[in-house]
LUMMAR-645229 format. One record per residue (C-alpha): x, y, z; residue in three letters. Coordinates in steps of 0.05 Angstrom, whole numbers, plus 5000, padded with zeros to 4 digits. Each point is the difference from the previous one (the first is absolute). Layout:
<pts>
XYZALA/...
</pts>
This chain:
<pts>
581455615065UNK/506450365008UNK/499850685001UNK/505750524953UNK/504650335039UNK/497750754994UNK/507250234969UNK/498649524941UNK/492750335005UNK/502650624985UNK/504649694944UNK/494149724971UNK/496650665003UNK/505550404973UNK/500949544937UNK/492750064991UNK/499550835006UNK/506449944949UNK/497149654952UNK/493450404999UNK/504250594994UNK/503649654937UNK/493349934972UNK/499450804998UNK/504350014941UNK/503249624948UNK/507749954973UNK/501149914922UNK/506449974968UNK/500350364932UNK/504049954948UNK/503050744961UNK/495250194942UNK/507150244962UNK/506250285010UNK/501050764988UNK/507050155001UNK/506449655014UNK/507650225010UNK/507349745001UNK/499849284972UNK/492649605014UNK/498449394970UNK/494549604993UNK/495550405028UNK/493049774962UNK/501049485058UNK/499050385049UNK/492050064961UNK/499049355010UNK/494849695045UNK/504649765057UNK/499249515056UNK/503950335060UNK/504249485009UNK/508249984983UNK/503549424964UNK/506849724987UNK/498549914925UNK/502250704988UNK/497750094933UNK/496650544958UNK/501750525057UNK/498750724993UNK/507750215016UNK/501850775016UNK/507850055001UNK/505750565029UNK/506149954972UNK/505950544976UNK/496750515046UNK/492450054965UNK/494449835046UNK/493949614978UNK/492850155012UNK/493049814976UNK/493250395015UNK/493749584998UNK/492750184984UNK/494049525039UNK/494950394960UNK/495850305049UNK/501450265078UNK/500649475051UNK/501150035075UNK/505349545024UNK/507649824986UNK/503249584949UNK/502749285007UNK/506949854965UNK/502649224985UNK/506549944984UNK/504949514963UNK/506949745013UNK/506250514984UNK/507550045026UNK/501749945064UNK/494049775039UNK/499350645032UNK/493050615006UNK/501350514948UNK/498050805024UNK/494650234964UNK/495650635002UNK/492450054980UNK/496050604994UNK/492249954992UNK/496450514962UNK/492550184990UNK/501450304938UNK/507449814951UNK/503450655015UNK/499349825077UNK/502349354992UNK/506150324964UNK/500650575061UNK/505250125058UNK/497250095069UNK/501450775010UNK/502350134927UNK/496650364952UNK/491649905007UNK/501349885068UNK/499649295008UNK/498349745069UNK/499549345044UNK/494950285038UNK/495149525038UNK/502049394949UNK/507549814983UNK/499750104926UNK/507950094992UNK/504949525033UNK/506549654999UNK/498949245012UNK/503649324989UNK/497849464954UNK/501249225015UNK/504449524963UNK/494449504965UNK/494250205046UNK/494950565011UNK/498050705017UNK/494150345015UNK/500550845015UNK/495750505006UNK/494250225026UNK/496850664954UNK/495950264950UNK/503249924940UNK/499349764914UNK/507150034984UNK/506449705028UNK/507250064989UNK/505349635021UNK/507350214997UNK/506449555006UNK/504550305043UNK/506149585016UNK/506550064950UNK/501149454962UNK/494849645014UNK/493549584960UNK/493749965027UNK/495549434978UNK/492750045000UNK/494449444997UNK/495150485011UNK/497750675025UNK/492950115033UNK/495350505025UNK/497049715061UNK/492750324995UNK/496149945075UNK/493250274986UNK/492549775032UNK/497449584941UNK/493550265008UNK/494349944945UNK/496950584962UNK/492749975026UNK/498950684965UNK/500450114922UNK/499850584947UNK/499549904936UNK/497850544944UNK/500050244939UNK/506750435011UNK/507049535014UNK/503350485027UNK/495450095057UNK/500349255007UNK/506949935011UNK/499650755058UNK/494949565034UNK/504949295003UNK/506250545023UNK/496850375046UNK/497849285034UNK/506249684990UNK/504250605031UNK/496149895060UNK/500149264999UNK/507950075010UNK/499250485053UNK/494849435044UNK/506549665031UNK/499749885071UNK/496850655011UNK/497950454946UNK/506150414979UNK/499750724960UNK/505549764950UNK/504349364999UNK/506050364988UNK/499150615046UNK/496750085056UNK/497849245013UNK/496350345062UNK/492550075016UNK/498350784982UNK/492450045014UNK/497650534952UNK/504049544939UNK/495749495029UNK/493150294974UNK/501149934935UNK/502649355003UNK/494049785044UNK/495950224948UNK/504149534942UNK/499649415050UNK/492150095008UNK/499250044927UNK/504749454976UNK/501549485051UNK/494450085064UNK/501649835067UNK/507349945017UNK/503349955075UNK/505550514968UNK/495550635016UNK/497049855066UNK/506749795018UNK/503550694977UNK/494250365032UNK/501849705065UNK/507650154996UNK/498050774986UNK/496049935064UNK/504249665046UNK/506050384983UNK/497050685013UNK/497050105073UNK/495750624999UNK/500950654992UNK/505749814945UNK/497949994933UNK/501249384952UNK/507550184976UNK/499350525023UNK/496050364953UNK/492450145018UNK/496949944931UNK/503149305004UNK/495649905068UNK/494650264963UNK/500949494944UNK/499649465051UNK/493250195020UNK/497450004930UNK/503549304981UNK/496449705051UNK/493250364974UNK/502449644933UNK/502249365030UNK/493449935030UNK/495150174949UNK/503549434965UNK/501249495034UNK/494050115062UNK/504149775054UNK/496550295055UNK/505049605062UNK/506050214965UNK/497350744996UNK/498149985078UNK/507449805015UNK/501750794969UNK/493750335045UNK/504450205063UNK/505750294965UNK/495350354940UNK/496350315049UNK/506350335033UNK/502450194931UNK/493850334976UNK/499550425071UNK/508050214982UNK/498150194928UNK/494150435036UNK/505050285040UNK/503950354940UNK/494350464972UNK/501550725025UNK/494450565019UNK/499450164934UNK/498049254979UNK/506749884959UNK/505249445007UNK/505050105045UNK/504049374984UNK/506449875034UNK/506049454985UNK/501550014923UNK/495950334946UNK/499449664955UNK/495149774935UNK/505749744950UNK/507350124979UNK/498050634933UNK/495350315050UNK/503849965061UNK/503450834986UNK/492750254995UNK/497650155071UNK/493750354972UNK/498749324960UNK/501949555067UNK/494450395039UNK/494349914949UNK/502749225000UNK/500349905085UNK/492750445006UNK/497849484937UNK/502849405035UNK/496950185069UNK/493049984973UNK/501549334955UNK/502849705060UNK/494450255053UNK/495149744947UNK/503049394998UNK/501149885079UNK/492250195016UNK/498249464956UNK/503949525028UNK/498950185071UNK/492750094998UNK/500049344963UNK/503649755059UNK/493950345052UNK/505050565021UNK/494550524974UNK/503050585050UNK/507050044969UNK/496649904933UNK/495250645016UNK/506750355012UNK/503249864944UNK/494550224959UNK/499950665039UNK/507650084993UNK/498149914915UNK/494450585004UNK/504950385030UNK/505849864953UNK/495550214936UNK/499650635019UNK/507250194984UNK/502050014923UNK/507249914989UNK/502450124927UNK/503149594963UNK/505750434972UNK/499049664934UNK/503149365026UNK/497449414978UNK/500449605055UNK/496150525047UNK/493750004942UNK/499549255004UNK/498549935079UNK/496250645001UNK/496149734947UNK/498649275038UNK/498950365065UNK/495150484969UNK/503650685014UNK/499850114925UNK/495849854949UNK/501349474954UNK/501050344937UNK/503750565028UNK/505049515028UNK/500549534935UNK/501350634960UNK/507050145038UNK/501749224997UNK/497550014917UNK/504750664991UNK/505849724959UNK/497749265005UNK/505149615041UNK/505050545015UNK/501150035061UNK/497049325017UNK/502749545051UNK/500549195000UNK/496450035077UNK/496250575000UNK/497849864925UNK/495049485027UNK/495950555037UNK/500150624938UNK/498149304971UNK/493749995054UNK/498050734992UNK/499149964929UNK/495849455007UNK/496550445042UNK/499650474946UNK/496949454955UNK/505850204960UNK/501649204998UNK/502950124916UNK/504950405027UNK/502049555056UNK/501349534944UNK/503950404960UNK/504250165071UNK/502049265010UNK/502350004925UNK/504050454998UNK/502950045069UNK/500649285023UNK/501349714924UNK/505550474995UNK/502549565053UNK/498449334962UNK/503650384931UNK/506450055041UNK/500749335013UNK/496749965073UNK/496849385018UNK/498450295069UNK/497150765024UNK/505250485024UNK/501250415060UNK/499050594967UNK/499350194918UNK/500250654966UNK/497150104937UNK/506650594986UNK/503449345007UNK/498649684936UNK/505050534947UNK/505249664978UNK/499149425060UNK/503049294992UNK/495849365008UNK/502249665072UNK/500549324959UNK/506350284966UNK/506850235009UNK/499250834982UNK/502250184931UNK/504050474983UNK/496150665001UNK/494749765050UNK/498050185072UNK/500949465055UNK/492150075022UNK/501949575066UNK/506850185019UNK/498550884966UNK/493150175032UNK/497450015073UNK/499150335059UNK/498950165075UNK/500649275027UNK/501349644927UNK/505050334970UNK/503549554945UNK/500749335006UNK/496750015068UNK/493850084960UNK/495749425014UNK/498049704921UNK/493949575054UNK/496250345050UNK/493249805009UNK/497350645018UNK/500550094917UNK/495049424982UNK/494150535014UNK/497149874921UNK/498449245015UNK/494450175051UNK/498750554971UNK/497949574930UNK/495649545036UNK/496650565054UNK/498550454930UNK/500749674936UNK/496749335027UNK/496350495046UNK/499649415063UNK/500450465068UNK/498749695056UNK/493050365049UNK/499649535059UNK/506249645043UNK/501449304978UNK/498450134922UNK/492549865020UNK/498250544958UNK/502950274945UNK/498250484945UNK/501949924923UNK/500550624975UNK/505049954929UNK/502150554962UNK/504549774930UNK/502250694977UNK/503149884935UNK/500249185011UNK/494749574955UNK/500549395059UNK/503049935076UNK/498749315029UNK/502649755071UNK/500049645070UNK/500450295068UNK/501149585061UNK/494650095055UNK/499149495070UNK/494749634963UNK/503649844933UNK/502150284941UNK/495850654967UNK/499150034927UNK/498850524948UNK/499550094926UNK/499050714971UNK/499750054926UNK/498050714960UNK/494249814954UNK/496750574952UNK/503250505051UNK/496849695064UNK/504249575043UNK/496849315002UNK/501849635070UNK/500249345022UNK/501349795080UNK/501449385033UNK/499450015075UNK/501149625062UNK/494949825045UNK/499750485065UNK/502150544946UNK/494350524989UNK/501350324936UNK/498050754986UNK/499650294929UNK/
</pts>
């Protein structure tokens, strides 16, 4: 038998890594829902709507045709509907001359950035993803540009003189085409369609690794990861996309450096494994963490001072609207030092390491015994509240004070936690109404970076160009990191309500690693029904809660291996 030569070996091995990397996610071409503005002299352009094939022709008929001439420059803007992460693929038809015509496109998460200057007013940027550029299109052939976050797309003609003739324009969508193993359905439709966004927003964000945001940052931040762990658990199961991004944090921060650099972020890494493996029970992937989570926890021991507080070092910080309250930052770290010590002497005294797990435990006495306060920050009541420094109504009374002021989208997820530990689940509800719907009313079909509620006076929908007398709410509004149209309109730290939903309103939380057992525990507030599916290792959970004569009447399907506890 004759043996491969070993460098056609490793071509055969290459080709087959590639492809099961293709198989990670999916490309779809999609056609623009409508077109939303148009300048100079367009024609044709319900063409452009049309279901298109990608390929160029030399019939050259019924062509969308933008045209420059006596000086006035053409332009169209292009709506896909709903945000996408990729670029946009252009065929072109015959004109003049037989030579590319210059063109520029600009991407936009929301019309009014689509419709921006990079450095002009709103501050427009091209950070991390080329959403503005200059580019040539062929004579008779095709295009494809981009690669962003983005539901809107103009395109500008920029040579003098000059007609552009387009078959078709695009969006390339790449996205894992992964299916919805977890439900929610109920009696309200606007918590229906939060619970769909929220785990959409973070299906864009599960590319190759799992981004923040597919416009901006497209990088692996570890504490944005938690709550998107959490939507991935309750919507789609096991996926190599978090393991994978837990091993980048790892292997690109040797100890004593904190994942980027901020130790809360470190801190989150501990307790996304805890969640990781309560899930999904992976015991040999967990003992692949035990060398370096045993060197973390002794660091994080490290940084409580004589007078058992926090003494964190590297960046300080919980998120962006707490980040200029120290007081608030201190009663976060000394909150996430117990969560996370909590968390890592499970998981090492599940992995037979019972000494560092006895000192962890120690280090948590000793961290209870100093009460920071909260200085009426939000933030600081929520993880004082989950780490038991503060009772659970005192905390959910400063979250309930002036309902979702002062909310924020990645942060909301845990003042979403502590009032479930306040049995205060109705106003939870109410919460994700009015905060994340606001959202939804303004034309989002993804969560946001960030969202203030002293946003919505006199604010424009992102679907439309702003009328006169309205406030730009992308390009007018921001701050710290997100100032204008930097804002990210998809962040998956924001989808904290779908989780949320099925953890309280379908009441499944998960008691033993693997979903071996889990409790059902629903509470429907104001709701009459709340029906749904959650994804565990041995199949598909469901439940069925329906209010009858004031009691809640409950029906559960399980898999087998899943003890069920009512």
């Amino acid at each position: 038998m004759k043996r491969l030569h070993p460098y056609f070996l490793f071509i055969a091995l290459f080709c087959f890594i590639t492809k099961i990397g293709a198989q990670e996610r999916v490309t779809e071409y999609l056609s623009p829902k409508r077109v939303l503005w148009t300048a100079g002299d367009v024609k044709n352009q319900g063409k452009l709507l049309q279901i298109g094939t990608g390929q160029a022709d030399v019939r050259n008929e019924n062509m969308c045709i933008l045209e420059n001439k006596q000086g006035l420059k053409s332009s169209i803007l292009l709506d896909f509907g709903k945000e996408l992460q990729g670029g946009i693929q252009i065929v072109t038809g015959i004109w003049g001359g037989n030579k590319p015509i210059k063109v520029r496109i600009r991407f936009g998460e929301s019309a009014s950035e689509a419709m921006s200057d990079v450095g002009g007013k709103g501050g427009a940027t091209n950070d991390h993803a080329i959403r503005d550029q200059e580019t040539l299109l062929p004579w008779l052939g095709i295009a494809e540009i981009g690669n962003t976050g983005f539901r809107f797309v103009r395109i500008d003609l920029l040579d003098n003189d000059t007609k552009l003739i387009l078959k078709e324009t695009r969006a390339i969508a790449r996205y894992r085409n992964l299916e919805y193993k977890g439900s929610f359905n109920c009696s309200d439709t606007l918590l229906n369609k939060i619970w769909k966004t929220g785990a959409y927003t973070v299906q864009l964000n599960m590319q190759d690794y799992l981004w923040d945001g597919v416009k901006r940052d497209r990088l692996v931040w570890v504490g944005d990861l938690n709550p998107e762990i959490s939507t991935i658990n309750a919507v789609f199961g096991y996926n190599e996309v978090v393991p994978k991004s837990l091993d980048f944090a790892k292997e690109t921060t040797p100890l004593p450096n904190w994942m980027n650099g901020i130790s809360a972020y470190s801190m989150w890494w501990i307790i996304n494994q805890r969640d990781w493996y309560y899930h999904n029970g992976d015991l040999n992937y967990l003992k692949e963490q035990q060398t370096y989570l045993k060197d973390l926890l002794n660091l994080l021991i490290q940084k409580i001072d004589a007078d058992n507080k926090e003494h964190l070092d590297g960046q300080r910080f919980l998120d962006w609207p707490s980040s200029e309250d120290p007081k608030a930052i201190h009663a976060g770290l000394q909150s996430m030092m117990i969560l996370s010590l909590d968390a890592g002497a499970d998981l090492i005294g599940k992995m037979g390491d019972q000494e560092t797990a006895d000192k962890c435990i120690e280090a948590v006495s000793r961290l209870k015994k100093h009460l920071p306060e909260t200085n009426n920050s939000k933030q600081a009541a929520a993880l004082l509240s989950l780490s038991n420094l503060m009772s659970a109504k005192e905390a959910n009374s400063i979250i309930a004070d002036e309902g979702s002021k002062n909310f924020s989208t990645f942060f909301g997820y845990y003042m979403l936690q502590a009032k479930a530990k306040a049995d205060d689940y109705q106003g939870g509800i109410n919460i994700i109404r009015e905060y994340w719907g606001a959202m939804l009313n303004l034309g989002a079909t993804t969560f946001w970076e960030d969202f203030n509620m002293d946003w919505l006076k006199n604010a424009s929908r992102i679907d439309e160009l702003v009328p006169e007398g309205k406030i730009d709410i992308h390009g007018a509004y921001g701050a710290y990191c997100y100032i204008g149209f930097r804002h990210s309109l998809a962040h998956g730290w924001a989808s904290g309500p779908t989780p949320w939903l099925t953890e309280h309103v379908l009441g499944i939380s998960v008691l033993k690693p693997g979903c071996k057992k889990i409790r059902i525990k629903p509470n429907l507030g104001d709701l009459t029904f709340a029906e749904g599916t959650f994804p565990t290792p041995f199949g598909i959970l469901s439940v069925k809660h329906t209010l009858v004569n004031g009691k809640i009447k409950t029906k559960i399907k399980a898999p087998k291996g899943v003890k069920i506890v009512r």
